[in-house]
TIVO-302155 format. One record per atom (N, C-alpha, C): residue in one letter; x negated, y, z. Coordinates in steps of 0.05 Angstrom, whole numbers, plus 5000, padded with zeros to 4 digits. Each point is the difference from the previous one (the first is absolute). Example, Ala and Ser with C-alpha at 12.3 -4.5 7.8 and 13.67 -1.06 7.14 Angstrom:
<sites>
A473648865156/A501850245000/A498250245000/S500750214986/S498450245001/S501550225014/
</sites>
This chain:
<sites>
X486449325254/X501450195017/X501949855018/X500750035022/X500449885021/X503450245020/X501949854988/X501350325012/X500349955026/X500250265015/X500749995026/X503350175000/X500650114984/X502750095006/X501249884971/X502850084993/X501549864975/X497450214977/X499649874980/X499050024981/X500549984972/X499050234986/X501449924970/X497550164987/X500349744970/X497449994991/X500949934956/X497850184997/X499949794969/X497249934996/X501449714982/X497049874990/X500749824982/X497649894994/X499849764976/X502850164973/X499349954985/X502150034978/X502849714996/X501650134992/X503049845001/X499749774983/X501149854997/X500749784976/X501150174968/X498449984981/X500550104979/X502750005001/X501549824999/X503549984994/X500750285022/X499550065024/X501150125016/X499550324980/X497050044998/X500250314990/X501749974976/X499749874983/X501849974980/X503250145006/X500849855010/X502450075009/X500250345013/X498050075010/X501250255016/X498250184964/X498349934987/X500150224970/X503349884983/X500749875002/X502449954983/X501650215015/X500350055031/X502650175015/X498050304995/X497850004996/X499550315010/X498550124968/X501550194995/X499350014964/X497150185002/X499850205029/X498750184996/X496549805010/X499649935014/X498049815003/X498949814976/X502849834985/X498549894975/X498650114979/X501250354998/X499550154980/X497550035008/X498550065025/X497250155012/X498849705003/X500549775000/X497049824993/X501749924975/X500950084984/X500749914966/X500649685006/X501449875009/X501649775006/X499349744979/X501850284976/X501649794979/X497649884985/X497650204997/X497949964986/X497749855009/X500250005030/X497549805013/X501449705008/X502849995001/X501049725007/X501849904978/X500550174974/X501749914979/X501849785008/X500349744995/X502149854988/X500849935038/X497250065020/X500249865031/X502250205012/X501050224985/X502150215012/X502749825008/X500949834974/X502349815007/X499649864987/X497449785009/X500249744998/X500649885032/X500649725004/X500349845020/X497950065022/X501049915026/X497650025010/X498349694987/X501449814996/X497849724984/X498350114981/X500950314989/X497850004979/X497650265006/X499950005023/X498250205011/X497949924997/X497250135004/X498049865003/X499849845040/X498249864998/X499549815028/X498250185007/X500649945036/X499150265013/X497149985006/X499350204999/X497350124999/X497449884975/X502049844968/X499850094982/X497650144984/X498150174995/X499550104979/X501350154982/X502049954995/X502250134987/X501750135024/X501149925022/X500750155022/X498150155008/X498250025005/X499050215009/X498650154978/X499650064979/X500450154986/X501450224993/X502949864999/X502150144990/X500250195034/X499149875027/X500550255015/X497550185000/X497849934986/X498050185001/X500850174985/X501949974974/X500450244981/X502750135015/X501849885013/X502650185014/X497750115029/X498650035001/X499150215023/X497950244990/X498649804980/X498350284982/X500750154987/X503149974984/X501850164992/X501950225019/X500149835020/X501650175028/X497850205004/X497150005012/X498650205006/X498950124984/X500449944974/X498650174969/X502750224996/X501849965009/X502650184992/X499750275020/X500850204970/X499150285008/X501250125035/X499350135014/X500250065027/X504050114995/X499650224979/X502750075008/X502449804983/X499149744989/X502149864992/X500549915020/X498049845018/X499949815018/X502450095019/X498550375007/X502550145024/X503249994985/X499950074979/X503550014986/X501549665006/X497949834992/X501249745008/X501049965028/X498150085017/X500049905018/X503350155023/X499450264990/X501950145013/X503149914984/X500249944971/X502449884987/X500849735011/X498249725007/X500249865019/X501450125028/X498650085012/X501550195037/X503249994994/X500050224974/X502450054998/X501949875003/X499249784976/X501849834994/X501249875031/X497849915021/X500849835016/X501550115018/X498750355000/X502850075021/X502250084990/X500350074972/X502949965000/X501749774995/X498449744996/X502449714990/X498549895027/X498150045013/X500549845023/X497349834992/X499049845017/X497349785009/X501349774985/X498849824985/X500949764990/X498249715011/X497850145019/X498549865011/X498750185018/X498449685020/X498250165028/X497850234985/X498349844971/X498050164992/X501750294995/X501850064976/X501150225004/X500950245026/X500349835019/X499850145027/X497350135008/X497749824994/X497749985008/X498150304982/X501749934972/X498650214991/X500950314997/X502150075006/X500850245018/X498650045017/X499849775021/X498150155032/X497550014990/X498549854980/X497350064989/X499350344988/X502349974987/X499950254983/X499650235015/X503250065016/X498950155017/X498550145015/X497549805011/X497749935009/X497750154985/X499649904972/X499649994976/X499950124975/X502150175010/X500950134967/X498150104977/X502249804979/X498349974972/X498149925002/X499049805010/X497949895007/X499849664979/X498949944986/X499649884980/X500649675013/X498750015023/X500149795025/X502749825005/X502450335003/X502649855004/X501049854981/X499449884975/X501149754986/X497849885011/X499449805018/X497249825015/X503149855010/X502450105011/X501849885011/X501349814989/X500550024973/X500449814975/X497549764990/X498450095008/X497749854984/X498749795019/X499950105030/X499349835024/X501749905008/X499149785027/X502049885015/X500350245024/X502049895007/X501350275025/X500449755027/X497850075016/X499949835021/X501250135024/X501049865029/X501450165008/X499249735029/X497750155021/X499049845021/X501150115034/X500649615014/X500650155022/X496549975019/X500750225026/X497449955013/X499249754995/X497249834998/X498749805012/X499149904967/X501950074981/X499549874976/X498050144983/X499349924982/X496850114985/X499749924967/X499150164996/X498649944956/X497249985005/X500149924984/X496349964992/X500350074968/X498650204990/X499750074979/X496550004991/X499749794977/X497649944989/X499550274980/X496849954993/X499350264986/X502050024968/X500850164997/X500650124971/X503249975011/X500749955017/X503549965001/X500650285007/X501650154978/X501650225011/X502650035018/X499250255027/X502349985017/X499950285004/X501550055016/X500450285019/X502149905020/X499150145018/X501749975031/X502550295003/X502149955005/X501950234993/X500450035030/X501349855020/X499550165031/X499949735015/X499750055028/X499149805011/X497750115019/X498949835030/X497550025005/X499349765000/X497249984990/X498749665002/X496349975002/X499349815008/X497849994994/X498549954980/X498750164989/X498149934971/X496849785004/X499749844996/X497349915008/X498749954971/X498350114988/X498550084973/X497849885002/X498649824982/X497449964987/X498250154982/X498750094991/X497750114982/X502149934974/X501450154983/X502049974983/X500650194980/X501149974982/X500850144988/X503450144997/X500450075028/X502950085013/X501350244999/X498050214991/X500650215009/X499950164970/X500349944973/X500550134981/X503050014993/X500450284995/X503650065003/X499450054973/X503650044997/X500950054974/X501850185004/X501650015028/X503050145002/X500349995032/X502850185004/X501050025029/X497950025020/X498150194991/X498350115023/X499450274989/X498950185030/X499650244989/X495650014990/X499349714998/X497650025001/X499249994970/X497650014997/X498849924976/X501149704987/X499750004981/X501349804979/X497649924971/X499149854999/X499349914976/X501749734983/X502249984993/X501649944986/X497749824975/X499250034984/X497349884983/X499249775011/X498950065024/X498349735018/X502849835013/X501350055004/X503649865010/X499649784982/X501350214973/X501249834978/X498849804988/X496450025000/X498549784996/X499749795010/X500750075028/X499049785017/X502049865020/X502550004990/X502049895003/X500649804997/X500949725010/X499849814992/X503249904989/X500650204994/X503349924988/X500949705005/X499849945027/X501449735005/X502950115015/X502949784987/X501849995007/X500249755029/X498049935004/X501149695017/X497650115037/X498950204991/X499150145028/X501450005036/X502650074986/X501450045029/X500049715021/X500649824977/X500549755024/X497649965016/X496650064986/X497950015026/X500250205013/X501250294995/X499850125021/X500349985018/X502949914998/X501749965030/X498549675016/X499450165026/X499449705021/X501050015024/X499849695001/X500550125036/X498449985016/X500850085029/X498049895021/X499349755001/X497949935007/X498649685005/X499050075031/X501249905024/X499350045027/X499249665008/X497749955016/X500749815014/X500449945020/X500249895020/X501349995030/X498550145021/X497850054994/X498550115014/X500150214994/X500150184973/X500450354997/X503149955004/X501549935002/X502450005009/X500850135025/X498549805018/X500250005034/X498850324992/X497750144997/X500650155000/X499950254991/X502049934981/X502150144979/X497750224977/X499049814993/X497950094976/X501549894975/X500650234981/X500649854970/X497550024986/X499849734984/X497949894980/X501250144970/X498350094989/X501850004966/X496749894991/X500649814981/X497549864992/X501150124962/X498550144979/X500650074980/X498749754990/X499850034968/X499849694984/X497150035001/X498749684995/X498049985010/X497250054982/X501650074974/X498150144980/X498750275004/X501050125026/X499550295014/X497849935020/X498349975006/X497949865016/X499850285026/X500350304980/X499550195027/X501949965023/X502249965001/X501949865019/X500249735022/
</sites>
């Protein structure tokens, strides 16, 4: 995706230590993927004693904090979610995601989707700049206009924050619960003097993508 105006986006999943930290601040989220029980002793250990990223054991433990998140009954999910809101508008945003997930909600409401704010990276593009998201990397685009340019893929199975069909099942399987995604996303232009002169941007994605 390629923005043409400011852009804001989620994708790739966070650094285990990061979600960590936001189920330690948010009680009602650890309770709905059961926290204490899928990350036991990793709740408050070091980050040295985490597992190494993208792991076997990391991605595990987020395959069970998301299959637990969308296995949780519809009207727990809404009581959480609206007890979260609350909280933030009356003590206030403690972060951009917390901001982020108000305007989601909103959007959204009770929508299983709005914890995706906690669990993804929260990208935030000016015109000219671009992601490249490989198959199985979960994102959603929150506003922005940009260009999409798509391959024969597997892109278009939702789970949340749309009013479309959803198969959640085929998501969760085929997820590649990698924490270390984002740094290929993001690229930059590659121009050479000649699309320069005139004024063609190159984005060359990695070269294991051949349709590109």
């Amino acid at each position: 995706i390629c923005a043409l105006t400011p852009f804001e986006a989620l994708c790739c999943f966070r650094p285990l230590k990061d979600i960590i930290a936001y189920l330690k601040r948010i009680p009602q989220l650890a309770a709905l993927v059961a926290a204490d029980t899928v990350l036991g002793s990793y709740m408050m250990a070091p980050q040295s004693a985490l597992p190494a990223a993208d792991s076997d054991a990391e991605r595990q433990s987020l395959k069970s904090l998301m299959t637990n998140l969308y296995a949780a009954p519809e009207d727990t999910v809404t009581k959480e979610l609206r007890l979260h809101l609350r909280h933030i508008e009356e003590k206030g945003a403690q972060c951009a995601e917390d901001t982020l997930f108000v305007r989601v909600y909103k959007q959204y409401p009770d929508d299983v989707g709005c914890w995706m704010v906690y669990f993804l990276n929260y990208v935030q593009m000016v015109p000219g700049e671009a992601l490249f998201l490989s198959d199985s990397e979960p994102h959603a685009y929150i506003s922005g206009d940009g260009v999409e340019i798509m391959a024969c893929s597997d892109n278009v199975v939702r789970a949340g924050l749309t009013p479309k069909w959803k198969d959640v099942p085929t998501l969760l399987s085929m997820l590649k619960y990698s924490t270390t995604g984002l740094a290929s996303a993001r690229f930059e232009k590659n121009c050479s003097e000649d699309a320069a002169q005139w004024q063609v941007q190159c984005y060359q994605p990695p070269a294991q993508f051949p349709d590109f």
